[in-house]
VOLOKOL-386583 format. One record per residue (C-alpha): x, y, z. Coordinates in steps of 0.5 Angstrom, whole numbers, plus 2048, in hexadecimal, padded with zeros to 3 digits. Layout:
! VOLOKOL-386583
XYZ ...
! end
This chain:
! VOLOKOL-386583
82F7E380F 8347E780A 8347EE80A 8347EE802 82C7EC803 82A7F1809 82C7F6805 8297F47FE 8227F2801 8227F8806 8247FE7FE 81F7F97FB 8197FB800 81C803800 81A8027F9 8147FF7FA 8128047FE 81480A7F9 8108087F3 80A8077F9 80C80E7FB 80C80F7F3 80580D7F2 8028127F6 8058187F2 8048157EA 7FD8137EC 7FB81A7EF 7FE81B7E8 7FB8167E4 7F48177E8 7F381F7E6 7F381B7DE 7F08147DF 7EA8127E4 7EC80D7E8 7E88077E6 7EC8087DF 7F28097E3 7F18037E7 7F07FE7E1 7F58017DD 7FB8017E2 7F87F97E4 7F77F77DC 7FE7FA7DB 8017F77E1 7FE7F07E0 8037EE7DA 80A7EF7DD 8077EC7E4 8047E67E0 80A7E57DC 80F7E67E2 80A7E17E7 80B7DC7E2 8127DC7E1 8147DE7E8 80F7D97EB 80D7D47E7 80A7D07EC 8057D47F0 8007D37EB 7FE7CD7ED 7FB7D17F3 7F77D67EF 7F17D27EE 7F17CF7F5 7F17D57F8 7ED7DA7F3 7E87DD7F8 7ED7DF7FC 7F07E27F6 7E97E57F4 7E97E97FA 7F07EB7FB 7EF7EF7F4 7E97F17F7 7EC7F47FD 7F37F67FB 7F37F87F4 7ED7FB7F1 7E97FE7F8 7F08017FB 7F38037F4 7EB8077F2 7EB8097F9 7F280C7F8 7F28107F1 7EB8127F4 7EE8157FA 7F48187F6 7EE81C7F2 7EC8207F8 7F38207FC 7FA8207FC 7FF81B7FB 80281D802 7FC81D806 7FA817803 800814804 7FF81680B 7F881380B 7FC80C80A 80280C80F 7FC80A814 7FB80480F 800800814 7FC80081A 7F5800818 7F87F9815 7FB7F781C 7F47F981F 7F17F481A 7F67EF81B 7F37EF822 7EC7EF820 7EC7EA81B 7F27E681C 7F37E6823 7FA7E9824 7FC7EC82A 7FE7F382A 8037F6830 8027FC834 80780082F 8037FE829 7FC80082D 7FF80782D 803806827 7FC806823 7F980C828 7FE810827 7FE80F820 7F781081F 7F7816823 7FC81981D 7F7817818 7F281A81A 7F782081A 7F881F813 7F081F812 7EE824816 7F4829813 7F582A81A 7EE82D81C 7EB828820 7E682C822 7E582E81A 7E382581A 7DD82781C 7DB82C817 7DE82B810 7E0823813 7E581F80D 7E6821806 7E481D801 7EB81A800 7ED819807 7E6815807 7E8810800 7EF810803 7EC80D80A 7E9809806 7EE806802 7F2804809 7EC80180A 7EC7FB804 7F47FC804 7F47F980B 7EE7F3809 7F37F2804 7F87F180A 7F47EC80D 7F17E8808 7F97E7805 7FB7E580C 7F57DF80C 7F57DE804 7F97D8803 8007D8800 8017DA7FA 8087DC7F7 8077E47F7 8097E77F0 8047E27ED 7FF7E37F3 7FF7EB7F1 7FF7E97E9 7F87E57E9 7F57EB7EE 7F77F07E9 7F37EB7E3 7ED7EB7E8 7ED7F37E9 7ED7F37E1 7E97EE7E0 7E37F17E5 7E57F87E3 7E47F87DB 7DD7F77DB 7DB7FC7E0 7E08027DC 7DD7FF7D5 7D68007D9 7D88087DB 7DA80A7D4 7E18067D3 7E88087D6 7EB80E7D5 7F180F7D2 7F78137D4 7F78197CF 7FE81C7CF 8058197D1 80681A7D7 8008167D9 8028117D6 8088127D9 8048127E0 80280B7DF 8078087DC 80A8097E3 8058077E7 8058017E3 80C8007E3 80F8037E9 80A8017EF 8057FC7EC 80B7F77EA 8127F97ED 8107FB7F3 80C7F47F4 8127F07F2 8177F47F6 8137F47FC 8117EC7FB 8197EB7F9 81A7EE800 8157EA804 81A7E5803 8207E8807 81D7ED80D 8177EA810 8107EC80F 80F7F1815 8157F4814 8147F580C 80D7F980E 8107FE813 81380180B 80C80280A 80C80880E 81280C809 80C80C804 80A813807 811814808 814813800 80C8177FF 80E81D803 81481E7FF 81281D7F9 80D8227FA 8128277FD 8168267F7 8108277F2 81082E7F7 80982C7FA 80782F801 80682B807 80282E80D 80482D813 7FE829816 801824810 808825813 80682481A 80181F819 80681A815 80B81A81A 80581981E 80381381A 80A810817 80C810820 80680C822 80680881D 80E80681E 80C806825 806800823 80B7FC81F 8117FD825 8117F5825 8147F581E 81A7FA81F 81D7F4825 8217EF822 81E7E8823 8207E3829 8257DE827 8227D7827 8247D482E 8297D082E 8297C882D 8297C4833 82F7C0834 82F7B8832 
! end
């Protein structure tokens, strides 16, 4: 393989990441101004048209496997796109952008454990304790340091919706990884078609969306729209086709990284339980995923006639 490739596959998924990054900040904006069922369904509504235009001239084909595959389709939604981005902008009203970014850097190694559980993968000694020492940093994060303190105020109200979001994000995990194959861009337009088409009524019924009343909102949820809901998916799924999967996932963990210096810039403090718990986190979490960091073995050699 080239190195052009690498190279463009590998800034296609910092890319990602950063407008991923980008996403905790604006929505921690947005959310002060929209609710999040209106955030979720307008992001999704908004979204859904680019992303349905682009599956159809970028991926033509996969729509015949939509209809055969629409269960699948149904829970994907479910799971990934309107219970772990409620669960986000909910979070993102009681706590920080860093703090909930932190939350999610365990995201990886609870899917490892569920990935054991579900799908019957193996986990060696150094993902085990990737994944202990990762959860030791959460809980470092959620306790703010005082894990005596747990036992008498225990989570805040947004680490508890952010846990849970890390929760549906990795059932979106493990469905996907058993769903059948769907072309991705097309997969992720039809899943933002279903949240709409479920999220509609229930807004209709609770008083109808809120709309953004000034500019800069607007501008919020453009972004969202634009930036992590539609450019990041294409890049990441652009990207797929170079670096394989596993090695791709180790990227997540820059979503904490870009999060913390874009809240640095925004000239919000950190606490040093934050700091010390996501370094805490981000090591075990490359500690679970060291198999991603080695090279593959190169195929043996063909026997000779």
């Amino acid at each position: 393989m080239s190195r052009r490739p690498v190279v463009v596959a590998t800034l296609s998924l910092l890319a990602a990441t950063l407008f991923w990054a980008g996403n905790y900040v604006v929505g921690a904006a947005a959310v002060a101004a929209l609710d999040p069922l209106s955030l979720v369904l307008l992001r999704w509504a908004f979204a859904a048209v680019p992303l349905l235009v682009l599956a159809q001239l970028i991926e033509r084909r996969g729509w015949r496997d939509v209809v055969r595959a629409w269960p699948w389709l149904v829970a994907l939604s479910a799971t990934g796109v309107i219970a772990y981005t409620l669960l986000l902008y909910t979070a993102l009203q009681y706590t920080d952008a860093f703090n909930a970014s932190l939350i999610n850097a365990f995201n990886p190694a609870l899917i490892s454990v569920a990935a054991v559980l579900f799908l019957r993968e193996r986990l060696g000694v150094s993902g085990v304790v990737g994944i202990l020492l990762a959860l030791v940093g959460v809980l470092i994060v959620l306790t703010r340091g005082s894990f005596a303190g747990f036992f008498d105020g225990g989570f805040g109200l947004g680490d508890v919706f952010m846990v849970g979001a890390i929760v549906a994000w990795t059932a979106y995990t493990i469905l996907g990884r058993r769903a059948p194959r769907i072309p991705p861009i097309t997969a992720t337009a039809v899943q933002a078609v279903i949240a709409v088409v479920v999220l509609t009524p229930v807004s209709l019924a609770t008083g109808g969306p809120a709309l953004p009343g000034s500019p800069s909102v607007w501008g919020a949820l453009a972004f969202i729209v634009v930036f992590p809901s539609v450019l990041s998916y294409l890049l990441w799924n652009r990207a797929l086709g170079v670096i394989p999967p596993a090695r791709a996932g180790v990227f997540l963990n820059l979503i904490t990284v870009f999060t913390a210096v874009l809240t640095l810039l925004l000239g919000q403090p950190f606490t040093l339980a934050q700091v010390v718990g996501g370094v805490i986190v981000l090591g075990g979490v490359a500690l679970a995923n060291l198999q991603a960091f080695r090279p593959p073995k190169p195929p043996p050699p063909a026997p000779a006639p």
